[in-house]
C-alpha positions in Angstrom: 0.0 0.0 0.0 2.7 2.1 0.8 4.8 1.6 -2.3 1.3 1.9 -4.0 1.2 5.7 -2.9 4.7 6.4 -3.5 4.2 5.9 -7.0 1.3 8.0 -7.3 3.0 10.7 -6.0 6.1 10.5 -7.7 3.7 10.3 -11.0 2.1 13.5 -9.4 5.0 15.5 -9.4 5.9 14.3 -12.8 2.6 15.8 -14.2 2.8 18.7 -12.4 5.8 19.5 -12.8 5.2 18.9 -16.9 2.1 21.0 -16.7 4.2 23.8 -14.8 6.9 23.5 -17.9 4.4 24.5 -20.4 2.2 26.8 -18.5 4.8 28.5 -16.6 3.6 31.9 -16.7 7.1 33.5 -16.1 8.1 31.8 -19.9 7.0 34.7 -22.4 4.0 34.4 -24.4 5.1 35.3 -27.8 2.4 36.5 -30.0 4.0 37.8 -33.4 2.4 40.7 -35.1 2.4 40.6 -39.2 4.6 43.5 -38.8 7.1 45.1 -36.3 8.7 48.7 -36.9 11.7 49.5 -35.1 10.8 52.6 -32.6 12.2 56.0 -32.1 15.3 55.7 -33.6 18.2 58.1 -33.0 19.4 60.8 -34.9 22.8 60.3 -35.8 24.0 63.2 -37.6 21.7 65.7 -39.5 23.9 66.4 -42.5 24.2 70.2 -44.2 21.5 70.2 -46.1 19.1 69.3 -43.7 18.6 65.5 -44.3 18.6 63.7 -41.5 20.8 60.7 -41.1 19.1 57.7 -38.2 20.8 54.9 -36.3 18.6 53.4 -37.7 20.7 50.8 -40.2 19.8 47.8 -38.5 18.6 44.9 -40.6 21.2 43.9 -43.0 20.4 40.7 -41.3 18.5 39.1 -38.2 19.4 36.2 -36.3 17.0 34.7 -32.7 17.6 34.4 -29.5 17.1 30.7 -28.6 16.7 31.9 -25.0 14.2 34.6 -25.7 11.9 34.2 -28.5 10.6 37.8 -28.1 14.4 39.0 -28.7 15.8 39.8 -32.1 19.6 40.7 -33.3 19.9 43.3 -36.0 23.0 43.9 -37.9 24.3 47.3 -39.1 26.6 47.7 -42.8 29.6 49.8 -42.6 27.6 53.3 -42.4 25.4 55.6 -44.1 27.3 56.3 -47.4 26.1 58.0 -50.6 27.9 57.7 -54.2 30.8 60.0 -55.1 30.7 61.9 -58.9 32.3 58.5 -59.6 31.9 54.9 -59.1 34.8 54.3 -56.9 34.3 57.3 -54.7 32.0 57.0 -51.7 30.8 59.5 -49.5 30.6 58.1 -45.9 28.6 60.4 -43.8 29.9 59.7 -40.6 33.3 58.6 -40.7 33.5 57.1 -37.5 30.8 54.8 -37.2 31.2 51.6 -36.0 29.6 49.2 -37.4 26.9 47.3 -34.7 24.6 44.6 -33.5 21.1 45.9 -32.0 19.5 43.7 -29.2 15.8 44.7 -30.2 13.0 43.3 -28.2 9.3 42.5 -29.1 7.1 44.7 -27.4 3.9 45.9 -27.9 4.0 45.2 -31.2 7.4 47.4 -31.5 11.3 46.7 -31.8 12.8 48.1 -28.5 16.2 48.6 -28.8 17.9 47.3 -25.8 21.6 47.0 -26.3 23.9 48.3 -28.8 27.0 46.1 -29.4 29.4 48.0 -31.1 32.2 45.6 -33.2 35.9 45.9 -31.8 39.3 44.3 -33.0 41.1 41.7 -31.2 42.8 44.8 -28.8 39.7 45.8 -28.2 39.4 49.0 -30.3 36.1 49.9 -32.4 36.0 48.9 -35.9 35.0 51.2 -38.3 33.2 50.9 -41.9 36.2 52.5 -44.1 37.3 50.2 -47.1 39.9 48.1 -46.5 43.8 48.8 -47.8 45.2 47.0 -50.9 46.1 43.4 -49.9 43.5 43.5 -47.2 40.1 43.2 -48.9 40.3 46.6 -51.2 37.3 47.4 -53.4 39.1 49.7 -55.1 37.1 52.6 -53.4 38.3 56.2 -52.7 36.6 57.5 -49.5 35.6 60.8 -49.0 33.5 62.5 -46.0 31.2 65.3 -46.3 33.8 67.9 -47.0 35.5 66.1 -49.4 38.3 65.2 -47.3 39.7 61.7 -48.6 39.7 59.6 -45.8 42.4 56.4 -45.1 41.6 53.2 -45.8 41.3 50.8 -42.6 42.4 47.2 -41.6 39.3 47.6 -39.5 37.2 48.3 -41.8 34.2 45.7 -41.9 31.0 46.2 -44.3 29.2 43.6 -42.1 26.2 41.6 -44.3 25.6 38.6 -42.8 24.8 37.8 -39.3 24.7 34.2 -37.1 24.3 33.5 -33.2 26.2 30.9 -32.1 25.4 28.5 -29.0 27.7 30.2 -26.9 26.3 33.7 -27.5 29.1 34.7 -29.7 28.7 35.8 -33.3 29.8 34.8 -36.8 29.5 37.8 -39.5 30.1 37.9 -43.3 31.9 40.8 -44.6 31.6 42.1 -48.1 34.8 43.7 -48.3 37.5 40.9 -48.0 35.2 39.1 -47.9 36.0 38.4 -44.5 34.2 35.8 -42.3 34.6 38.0 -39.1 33.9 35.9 -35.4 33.1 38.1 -32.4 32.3 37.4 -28.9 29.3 38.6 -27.2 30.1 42.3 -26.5 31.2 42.4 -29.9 35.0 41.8 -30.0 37.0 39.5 -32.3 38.2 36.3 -31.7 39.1 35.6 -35.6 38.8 37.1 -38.7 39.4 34.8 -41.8 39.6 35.8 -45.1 40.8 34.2 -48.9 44.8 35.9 -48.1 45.0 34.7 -45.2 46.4 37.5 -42.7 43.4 37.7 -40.4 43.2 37.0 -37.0 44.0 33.4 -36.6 45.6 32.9 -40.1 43.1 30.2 -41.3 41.9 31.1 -44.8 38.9 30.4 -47.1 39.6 29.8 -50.9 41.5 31.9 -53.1 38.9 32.3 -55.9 36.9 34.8 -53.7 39.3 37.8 -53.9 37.1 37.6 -57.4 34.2 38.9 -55.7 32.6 42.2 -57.0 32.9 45.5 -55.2 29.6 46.1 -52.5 28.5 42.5 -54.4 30.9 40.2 -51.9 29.4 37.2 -49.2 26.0 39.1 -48.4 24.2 35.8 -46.2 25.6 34.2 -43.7 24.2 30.9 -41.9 25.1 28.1 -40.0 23.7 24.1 -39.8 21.8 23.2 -36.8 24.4 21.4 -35.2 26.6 24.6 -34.8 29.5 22.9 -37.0 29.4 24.5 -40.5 29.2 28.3 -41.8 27.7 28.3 -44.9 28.0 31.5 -47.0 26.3 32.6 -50.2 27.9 35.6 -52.5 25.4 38.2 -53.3 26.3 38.5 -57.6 28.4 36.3 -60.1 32.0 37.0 -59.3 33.9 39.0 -62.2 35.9 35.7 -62.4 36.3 34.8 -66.0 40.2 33.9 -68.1 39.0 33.6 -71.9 34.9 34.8 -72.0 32.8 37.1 -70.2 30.7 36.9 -67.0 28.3 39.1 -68.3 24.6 37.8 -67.9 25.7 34.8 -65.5 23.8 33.8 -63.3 26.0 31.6 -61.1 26.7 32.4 -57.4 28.8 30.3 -55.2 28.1 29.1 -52.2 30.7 28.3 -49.5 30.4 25.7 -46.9 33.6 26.6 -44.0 33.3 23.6 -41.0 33.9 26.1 -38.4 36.7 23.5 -36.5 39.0 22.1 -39.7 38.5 25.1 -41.4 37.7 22.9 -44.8 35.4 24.1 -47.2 33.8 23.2 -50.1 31.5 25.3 -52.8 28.7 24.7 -54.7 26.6 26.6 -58.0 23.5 28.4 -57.1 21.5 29.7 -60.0 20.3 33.1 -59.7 16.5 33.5 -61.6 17.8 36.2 -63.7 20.6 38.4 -64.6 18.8 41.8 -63.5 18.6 41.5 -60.3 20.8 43.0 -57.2 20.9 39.5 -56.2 20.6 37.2 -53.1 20.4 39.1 -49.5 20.7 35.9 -47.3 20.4 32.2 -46.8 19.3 30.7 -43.6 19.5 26.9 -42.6 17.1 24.7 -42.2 18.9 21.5 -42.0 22.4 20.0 -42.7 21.2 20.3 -46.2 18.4 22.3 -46.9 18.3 26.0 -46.6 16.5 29.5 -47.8 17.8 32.1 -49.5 16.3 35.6 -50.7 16.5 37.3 -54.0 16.0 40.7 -54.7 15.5 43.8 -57.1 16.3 47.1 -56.2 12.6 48.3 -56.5 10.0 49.7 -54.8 6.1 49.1 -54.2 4.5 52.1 -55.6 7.5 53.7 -57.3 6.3 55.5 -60.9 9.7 53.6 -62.2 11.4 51.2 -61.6 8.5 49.4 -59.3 9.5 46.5 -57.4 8.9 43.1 -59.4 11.0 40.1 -57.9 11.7 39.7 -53.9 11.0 36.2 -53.2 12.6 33.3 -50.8 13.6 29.9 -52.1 14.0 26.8 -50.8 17.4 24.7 -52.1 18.9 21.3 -51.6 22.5 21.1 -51.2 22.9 17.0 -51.2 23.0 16.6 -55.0 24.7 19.2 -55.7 28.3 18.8 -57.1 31.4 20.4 -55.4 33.2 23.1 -57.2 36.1 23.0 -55.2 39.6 23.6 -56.3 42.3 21.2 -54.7 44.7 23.8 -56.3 43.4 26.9 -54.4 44.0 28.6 -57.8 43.4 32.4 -58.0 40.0 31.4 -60.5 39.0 28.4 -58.7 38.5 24.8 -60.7 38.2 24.9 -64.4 35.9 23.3 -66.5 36.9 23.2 -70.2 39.5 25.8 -69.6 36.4 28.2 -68.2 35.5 29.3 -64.6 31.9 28.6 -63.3 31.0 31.9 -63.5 31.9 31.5 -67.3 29.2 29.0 -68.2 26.5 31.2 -66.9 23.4 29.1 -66.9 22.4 26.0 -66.6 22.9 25.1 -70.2 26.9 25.9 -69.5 26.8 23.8 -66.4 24.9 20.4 -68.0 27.7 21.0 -71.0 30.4 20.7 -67.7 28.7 18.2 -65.5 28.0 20.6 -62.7 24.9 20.0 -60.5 23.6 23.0 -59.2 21.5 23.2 -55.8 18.2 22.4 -56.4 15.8 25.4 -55.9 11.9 25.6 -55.2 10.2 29.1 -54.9 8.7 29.2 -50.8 7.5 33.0 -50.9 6.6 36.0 -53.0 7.0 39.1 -50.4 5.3 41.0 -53.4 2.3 39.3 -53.2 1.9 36.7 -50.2 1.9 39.0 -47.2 -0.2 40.1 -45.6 0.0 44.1 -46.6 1.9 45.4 -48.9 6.0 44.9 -49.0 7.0 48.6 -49.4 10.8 48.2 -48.7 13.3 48.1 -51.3 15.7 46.2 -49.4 15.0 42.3 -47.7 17.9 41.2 -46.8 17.6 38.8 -43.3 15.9 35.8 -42.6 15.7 33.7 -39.4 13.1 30.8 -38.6 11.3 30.5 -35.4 9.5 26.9 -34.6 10.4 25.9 -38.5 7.4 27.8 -39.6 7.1 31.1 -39.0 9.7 33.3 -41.1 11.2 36.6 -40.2 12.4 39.2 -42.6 14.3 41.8 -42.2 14.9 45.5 -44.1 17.9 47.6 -44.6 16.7 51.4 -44.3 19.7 52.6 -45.1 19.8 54.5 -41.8 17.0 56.8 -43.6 19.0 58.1 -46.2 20.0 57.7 -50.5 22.6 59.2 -52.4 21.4 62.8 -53.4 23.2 65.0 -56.0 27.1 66.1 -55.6 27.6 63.6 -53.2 24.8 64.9 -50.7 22.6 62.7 -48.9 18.8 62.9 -49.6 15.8 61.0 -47.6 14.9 58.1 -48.0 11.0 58.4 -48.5 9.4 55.2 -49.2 6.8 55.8 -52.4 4.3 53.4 -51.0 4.2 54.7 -47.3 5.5 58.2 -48.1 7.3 58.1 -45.5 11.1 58.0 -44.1 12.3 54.3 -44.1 12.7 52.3 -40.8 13.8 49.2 -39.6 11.1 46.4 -40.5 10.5 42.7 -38.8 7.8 40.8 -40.9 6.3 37.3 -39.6 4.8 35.3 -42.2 3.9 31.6 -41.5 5.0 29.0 -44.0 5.7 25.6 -44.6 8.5 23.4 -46.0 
């Protein structure tokens, strides 16, 4: 009788303590709106002309908070910048910026801003967004500020893209100006920095070819696998990687697989819809396999020109693909028929080689599967809460364009007619 009552109680305190686990009402209730606007962002600088510049520039990419799933980190580029009377002149409106990670909580249907975390170097000293010297990552860009004043280039300059959380509470970012894969602690201060030369923090390396990367068109996503083992990296454009044709209207991206402990890596051909477009914003994991990515236009809803037409997230399938590495580490990557990847274009050009691209099936059209209108011109994150509801994220461009003579202008959304902000969007899907 007694052992009888024993058990009855210990299968009490099982149940309870079960029912307490998923009713505990100190566990947050997440409820996620359609839309969340980052709130009251500060001013930065308000430049000569008026235009005022916001911090603001979160939401190059997002990445969760296992812990918290009302938490949100937002990742800042290099800086508000505006195009110089040339191509490879930029105007950087605040020269010392330092590129950031935003802690944003859900609340009220609102971003909160929490905590900035500001990137440092292995001493410990900010980071800046300034292009990087010659043998460092250049893109071959001139640097002015706003009085014209060419400024230095920096071996801490980062134009930070892509964005991952690790276990730990550390963070892996990809960085379109090496490109570098840059690995920061939690208050934002680097442990390594790895890059196709060679001479970043840690000397580990990833493949030669990608010093072929395009100017501001470099490793734009940034995920990594479930198991916390393998970065896997997705260039935003074809490379301008070609040795007897042309690149022109490819539409082969590489992807780049880096096991986070060996350091080994391997690449695979991901097919771009068309040749128009600015290209793919991010990737996100899924599985050890399976991932989403997210291609762009420049467009926007509601512009008289130029409208917005393609922003849409894909689903691909890495295990068929065929690997692309180069055992060689050669400065164009592995041939095929005396032609680089980014040579054959299409798939035509890849059939004709062999080459097995990643599989790709269309998941969402932000243009016409949300629910309101998609008024940004920029989606550029992704993250997955509970593998089925889908967060994406905006760039505003801290609120500002390029205006005339180097001057910034504001960035007024045609749709909303209004400055852009910083944008989380929840969309259920499935897979």
């Amino acid at each position: 009788m007694k052992r009888t009552l024993l058990l009855s109680s210990f299968a009490l305190a099982v149940l309870f303590a079960s029912c307490k686990k998923h009713n505990d009402p100190t566990e947050p209730q997440v409820s996620y709106p359609d839309m969340a606007e980052a709130s009251d962002p500060k001013l930065l600088i308000e430049a000569s002309n008026g235009v005022k510049v916001y911090n603001g520039g979160f939401g190059s990419a997002v990445a969760i908070d296992p812990n918290s799933p009302d938490v949100f980190y937002l990742l800042t580029d290099r800086g508000p910048n505006a195009e110089g009377p040339s191509s490879d002149i930029k105007i950087f409106g605040k020269a010392d910026f330092v590129p950031q990670i935003g802690k944003f909580r859900l609340k009220d249907g609102k971003l909160v801003l929490e905590q900035t975390i500001e990137l440092k170097n292995a001493a410990g000293q900010p980071l800046n967004g300034l292009p990087n010297p010659k043998g460092a990552g250049s893109t071959g860009e001139t640097a002015l500020d706003l009085t014209g004043t060419i400024l230095s280039p920096s071996i801490d300059g980062v134009d930070s893209e892509g964005l991952v959380r690790a276990s730990d509470g550390s963070f892996w970012i990809s960085d379109e100006y090496g490109p570098h894969l840059l690995h920061v602690d939690a208050n934002g201060r680097t442990i390594e920095r790895i890059n196709p030369f060679g001479n970043g923090t840690g000397g580990r390396s990833i493949p030669a070819v990608f010093l072929k990367r395009k100017a501001n068109r470099g490793m734009e996503g940034l995920t990594i696998t479930p198991d916390g083992k393998t970065l896997v990296g997705i260039m935003q454009s074809p490379m301008s990687n070609s040795i007897n044709g042309t690149t022109t209207n490819s539409v082969v991206l590489r992807i780049l697989t880096f096991d986070i402990a060996t350091a080994t890596t391997k690449q695979y051909v991901y097919l771009m819809d068309n040749p128009s477009l600015t290209g793919v914003s991010e990737i996100l994991a899924v599985n050890a396999t399976t991932f989403l990515t997210l291609e762009r236009d420049g467009g926007y809803a509601g512009a008289l020109t130029g409208a917005a037409a393609f922003k849409r997230v894909f689903k691909i399938d890495l295990s068929k693909a065929t690997d692309i590495s180069d055992s060689a580490n050669g400065p164009n990557g592995k041939l095929f028929d005396n032609k680089t990847v980014e040579e054959l274009k299409d798939q035509a050009g890849l059939t004709t080689a062999g080459i097995v691209p990643v599989s790709k099936s269309q998941v969402l059209d932000l243009l016409t599967e949300l629910p309101s209108i998609y008024p940004h011109d920029k989606a550029e994150g992704l993250a997955l809460i509970n593998g089925n509801t889908l967060v994406i994220s905006n760039d505003d461009d801290f609120g500002v364009i390029p205006g005339p003579g180097g001057t910034f202008s504001q960035k007024i959304l045609p749709f909303t007619k209004s400055v852009d902000r910083n944008r989380l969007y929840f969309v259920k899907i499935k897979l």
